[in-house]
C-alpha positions in Angstrom: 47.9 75.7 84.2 51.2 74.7 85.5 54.7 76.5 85.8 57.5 74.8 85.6 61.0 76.8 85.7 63.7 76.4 82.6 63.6 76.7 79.0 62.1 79.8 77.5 59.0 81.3 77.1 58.4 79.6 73.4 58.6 76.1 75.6 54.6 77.3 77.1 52.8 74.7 75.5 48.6 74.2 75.1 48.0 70.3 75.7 44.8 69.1 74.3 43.9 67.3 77.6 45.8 67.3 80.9 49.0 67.5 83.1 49.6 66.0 86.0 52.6 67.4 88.6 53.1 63.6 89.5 55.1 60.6 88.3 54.9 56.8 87.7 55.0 55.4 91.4 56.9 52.4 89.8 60.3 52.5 88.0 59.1 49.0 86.1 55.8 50.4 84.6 55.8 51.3 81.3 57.0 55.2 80.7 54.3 55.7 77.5 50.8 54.2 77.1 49.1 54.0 73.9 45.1 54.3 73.6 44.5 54.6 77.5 42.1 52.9 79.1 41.9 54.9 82.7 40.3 54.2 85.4 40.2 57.0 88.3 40.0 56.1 92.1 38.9 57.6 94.9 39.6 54.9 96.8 43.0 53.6 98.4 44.5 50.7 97.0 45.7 49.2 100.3 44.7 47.4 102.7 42.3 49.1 105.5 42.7 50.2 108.8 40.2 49.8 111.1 38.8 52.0 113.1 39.0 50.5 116.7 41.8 49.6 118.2 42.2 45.7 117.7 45.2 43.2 117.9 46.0 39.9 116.1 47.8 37.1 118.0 50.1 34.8 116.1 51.4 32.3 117.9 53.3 29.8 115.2 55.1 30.5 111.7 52.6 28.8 109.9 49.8 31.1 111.0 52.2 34.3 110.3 52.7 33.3 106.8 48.7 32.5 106.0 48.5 36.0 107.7 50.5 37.3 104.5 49.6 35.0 101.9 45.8 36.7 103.0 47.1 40.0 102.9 49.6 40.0 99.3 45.9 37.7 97.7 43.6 40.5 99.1 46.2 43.3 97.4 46.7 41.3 94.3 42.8 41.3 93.7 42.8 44.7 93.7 44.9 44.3 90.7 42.9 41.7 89.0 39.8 43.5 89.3 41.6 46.6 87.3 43.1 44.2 84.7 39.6 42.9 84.5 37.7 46.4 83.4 40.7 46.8 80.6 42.4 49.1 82.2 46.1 50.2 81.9 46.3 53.4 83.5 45.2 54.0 87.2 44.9 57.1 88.6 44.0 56.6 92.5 43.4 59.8 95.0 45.1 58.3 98.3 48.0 55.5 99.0 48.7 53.0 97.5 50.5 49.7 98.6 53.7 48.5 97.6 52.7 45.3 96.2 49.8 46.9 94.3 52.3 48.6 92.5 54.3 45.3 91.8 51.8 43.6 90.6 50.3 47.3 88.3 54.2 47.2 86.8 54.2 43.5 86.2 51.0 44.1 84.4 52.5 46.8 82.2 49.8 49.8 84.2 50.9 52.7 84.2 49.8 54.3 87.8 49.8 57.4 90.0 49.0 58.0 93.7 47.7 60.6 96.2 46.0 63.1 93.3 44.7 66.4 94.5 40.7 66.2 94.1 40.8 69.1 91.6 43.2 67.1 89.7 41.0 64.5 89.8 37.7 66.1 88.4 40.1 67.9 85.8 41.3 64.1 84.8 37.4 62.6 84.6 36.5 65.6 82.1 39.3 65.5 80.2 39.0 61.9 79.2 35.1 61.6 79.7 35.9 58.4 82.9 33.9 58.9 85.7 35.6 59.0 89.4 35.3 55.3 91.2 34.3 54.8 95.3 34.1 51.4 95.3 36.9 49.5 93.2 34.5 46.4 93.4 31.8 48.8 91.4 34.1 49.5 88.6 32.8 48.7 85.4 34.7 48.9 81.6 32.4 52.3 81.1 33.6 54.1 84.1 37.3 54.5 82.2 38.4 57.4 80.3 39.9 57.3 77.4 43.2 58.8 75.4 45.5 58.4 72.7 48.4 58.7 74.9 49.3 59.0 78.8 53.2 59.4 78.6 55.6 60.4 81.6 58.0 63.5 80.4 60.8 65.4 82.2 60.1 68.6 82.1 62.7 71.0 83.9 64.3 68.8 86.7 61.2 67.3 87.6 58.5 64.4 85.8 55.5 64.9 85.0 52.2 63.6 83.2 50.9 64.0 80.4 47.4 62.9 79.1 47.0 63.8 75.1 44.9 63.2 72.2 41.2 62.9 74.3 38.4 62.6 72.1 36.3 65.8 73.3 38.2 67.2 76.2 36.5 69.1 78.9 39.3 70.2 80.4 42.8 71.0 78.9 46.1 72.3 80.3 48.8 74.8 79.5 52.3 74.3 80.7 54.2 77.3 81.7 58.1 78.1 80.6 60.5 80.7 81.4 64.2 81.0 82.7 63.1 82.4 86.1 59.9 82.5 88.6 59.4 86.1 87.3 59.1 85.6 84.0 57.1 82.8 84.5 54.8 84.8 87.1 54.3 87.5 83.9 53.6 84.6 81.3 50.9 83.5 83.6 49.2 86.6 84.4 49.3 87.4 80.4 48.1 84.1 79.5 45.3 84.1 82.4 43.9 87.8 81.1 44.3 86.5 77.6 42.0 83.7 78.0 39.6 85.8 80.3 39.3 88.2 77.1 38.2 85.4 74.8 36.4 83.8 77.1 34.2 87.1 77.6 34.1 87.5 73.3 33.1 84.0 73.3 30.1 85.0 75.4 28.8 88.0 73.9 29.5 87.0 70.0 30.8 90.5 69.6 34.1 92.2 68.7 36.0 95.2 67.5 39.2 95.5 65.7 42.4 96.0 67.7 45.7 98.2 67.0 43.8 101.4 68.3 41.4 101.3 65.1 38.4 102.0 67.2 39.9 104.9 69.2 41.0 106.4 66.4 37.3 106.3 64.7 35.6 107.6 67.6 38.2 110.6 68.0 37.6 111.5 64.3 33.8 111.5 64.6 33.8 112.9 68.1 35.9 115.9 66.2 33.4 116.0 63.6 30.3 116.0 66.0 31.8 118.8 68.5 32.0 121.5 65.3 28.2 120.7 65.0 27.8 121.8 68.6 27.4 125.3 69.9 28.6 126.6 73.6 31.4 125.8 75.3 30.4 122.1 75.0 32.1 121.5 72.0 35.2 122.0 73.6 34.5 119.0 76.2 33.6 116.7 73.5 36.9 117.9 71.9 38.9 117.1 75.1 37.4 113.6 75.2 38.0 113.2 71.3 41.7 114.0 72.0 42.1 111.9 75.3 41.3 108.5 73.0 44.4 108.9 70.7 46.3 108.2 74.2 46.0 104.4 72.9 47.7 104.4 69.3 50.2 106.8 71.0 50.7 104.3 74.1 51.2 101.4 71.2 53.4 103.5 68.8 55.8 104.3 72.0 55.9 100.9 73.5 57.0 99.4 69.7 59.7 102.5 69.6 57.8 104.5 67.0 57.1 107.9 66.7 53.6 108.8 68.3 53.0 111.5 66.3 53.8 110.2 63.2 51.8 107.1 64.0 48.7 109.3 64.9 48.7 111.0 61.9 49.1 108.5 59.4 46.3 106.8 61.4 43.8 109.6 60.9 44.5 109.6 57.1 44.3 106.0 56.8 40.6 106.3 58.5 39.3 109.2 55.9 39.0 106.4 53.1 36.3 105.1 52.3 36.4 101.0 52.2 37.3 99.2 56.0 38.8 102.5 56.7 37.1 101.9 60.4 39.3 99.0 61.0 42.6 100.3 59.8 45.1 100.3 63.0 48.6 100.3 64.1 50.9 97.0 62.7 53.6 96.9 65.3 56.6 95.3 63.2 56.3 98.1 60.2 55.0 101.2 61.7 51.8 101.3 59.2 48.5 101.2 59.1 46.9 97.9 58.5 43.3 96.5 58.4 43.2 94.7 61.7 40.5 92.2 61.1 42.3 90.9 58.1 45.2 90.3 61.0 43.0 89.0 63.2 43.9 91.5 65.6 40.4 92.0 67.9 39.1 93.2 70.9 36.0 92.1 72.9 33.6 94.6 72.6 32.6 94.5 76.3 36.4 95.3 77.0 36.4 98.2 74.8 32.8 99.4 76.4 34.0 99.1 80.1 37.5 100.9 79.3 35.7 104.1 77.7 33.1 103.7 80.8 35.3 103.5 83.9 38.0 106.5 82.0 34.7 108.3 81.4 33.5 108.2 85.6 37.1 108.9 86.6 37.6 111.8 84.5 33.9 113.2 85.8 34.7 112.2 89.9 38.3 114.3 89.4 36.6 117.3 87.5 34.0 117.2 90.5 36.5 117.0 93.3 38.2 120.0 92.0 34.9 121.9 91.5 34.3 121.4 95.0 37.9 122.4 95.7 37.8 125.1 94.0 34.6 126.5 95.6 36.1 125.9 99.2 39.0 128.1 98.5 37.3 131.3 96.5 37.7 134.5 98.1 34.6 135.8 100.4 32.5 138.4 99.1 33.7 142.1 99.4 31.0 144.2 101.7 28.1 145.9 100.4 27.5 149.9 99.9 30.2 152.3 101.2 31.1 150.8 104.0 32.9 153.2 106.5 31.8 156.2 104.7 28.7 157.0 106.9 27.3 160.6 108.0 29.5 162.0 104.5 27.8 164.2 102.1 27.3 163.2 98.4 31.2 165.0 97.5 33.1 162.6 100.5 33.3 165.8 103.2 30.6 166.7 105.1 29.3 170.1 104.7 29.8 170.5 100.8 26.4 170.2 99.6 
């Protein structure tokens, strides 16, 4: 997911593949690629350090400039090998050398450089290509493929985009908003959003939305606690009231009367046909069949919500139990106290 300041929130944008916060390391390469053909490197394409401490003597011109002509052939080949495999769009994790990148843009490749690792595993999924050590192991079936890898401005900044994969792995959402708030809020919606159908997506079973469940239960709840004797019925009837808190949190957060709301919900559940899903439409006020609006809830959402209320409820009507008992009154004395040695009339002597 990435956020990117400016525009509005109806900018956020799902891409069916992948986003990269980098840009074209050439201003000559070409700013759109058409059916990409990517190879992704792990490898730098410069020349190597070594690793001991060494120096190279030149003593004439002549030397100097087979010293270069070694050094631009050796860079250049690192080019050919890519152009070899059919590549046009290279991807590499570390540096990359300036004349590699003259030679990529006078081959019309499109290239990026110094990749975060995650970016790069995200990349190999999304286009099915297969991260490459060695560049003189690369073969035409590590690539990855896509319709499109395109450079775009988005706010003030360019960035990547990789589009139309075959069967991506991995996708990407950009993030709009005016400011780093709203974009912060966006995120966190988006990121419990997906959680929620990533859980229904799991279990394979949901419930309708709008506060059609709550509803349900508080009307059969109502129904059950009449059927129960003793001063248990009146719990059951607490807890049948305490689930209408969610229509009435929905009816005042659209600017609609709760109570009005609550009631029209409980007549809309005594029908008969899919009265069970009938919840709360935002934009009109009225009842609606949720499921027809594809308005739904995970149903292991739902279970942990009435689960964790249910616990809390029980730990604060036990802590003030125990309050309660700490703070009672001690026991008055038995028998008469202080009326010792007194006759059965209070004064001795009158019996």
């Amino acid at each position: 997911m990435e956020k990117k300041t400016g525009g509005s929130i109806s900018d956020t944008e799902l891409i069916n593949g992948f986003i990269l916060d980098k840009e074209k390391v050439h201003p000559r390469m070409p700013r759109t690629v058409n059916k990409a053909k990517i190879a992704i490197l792990s490898s730098a394409l410069e020349i190597k350090k070594t690793e001991v401490e060494a120096k190279i003597q030149i003593r004439d011109p002549a030397s100097m400039q087979r010293f270069l002509d070694e050094e631009e052939n050796t860079l250049k080949g690192m080019v050919e090998k890519i152009k070899a495999v059919g590549a046009n769009v290279v991807f590499c994790q570390k540096g990359m050398d300036d004349i590699v990148q003259h030679y990529l843009a006078k081959a019309g490749i499109y290239a990026c450089r110094r990749l975060k690792e995650s970016d790069m595993e995200a990349v190999a999924k999304a286009t099915g290509g297969s991260i490459v050590g060695n560049l003189d192991a690369i073969t035409e079936a590590d690539l990855g493929c896509a319709d499109l890898v395109e450079e775009r401005k988005v706010g003030e900044e360019w960035m990547t985009f990789i589009t139309g994969c075959a069967s991506p792995k991995a996708v990407s959402i950009i993030v709009r908003g005016g400011t780093e708030h709203v974009i912060d809020e966006v995120d966190r919606a988006l990121h419990d959003a997906l959680r929620v159908v990533g859980v229904a997506m799991e279990d394979g079973k949901i419930v309708a939305g709008g506060g059609a469940p709550e509803i349900e239960m508080s009307l059969k709840l109502s129904d059950y606690a009449s059927a129960v004797g003793g001063r248990e019925q009146l719990a059951i009837k607490a807890y049948a009231e305490a689930l209408e808190i969610i229509p009435w949190a929905l009816a005042e957060n659209a600017g609609l009367d709760p109570i009005d709301v609550v009631i029209q919900l409980k007549k809309a559940h005594s029908g008969e046909k899919d009265s069970a899903h009938m919840g709360l439409d935002l934009s009109t006020g009225n009842p609606i069949n949720m499921l027809e609006q594809d308005v739904i809830e995970p149903l292991r959402v739902k279970v942990q919500a009435l689960e964790s209320a249910t616990e809390v409820a029980a730990m604060v009507l036990r802590i003030d139990d125990v309050i309660a008992s700490r703070k009672a009154p001690p026991a008055p004395p038995g028998g008469m106290g202080g009326m010792g040695g007194m006759g059965m009339g209070g004064m001795p002597g009158m019996m």
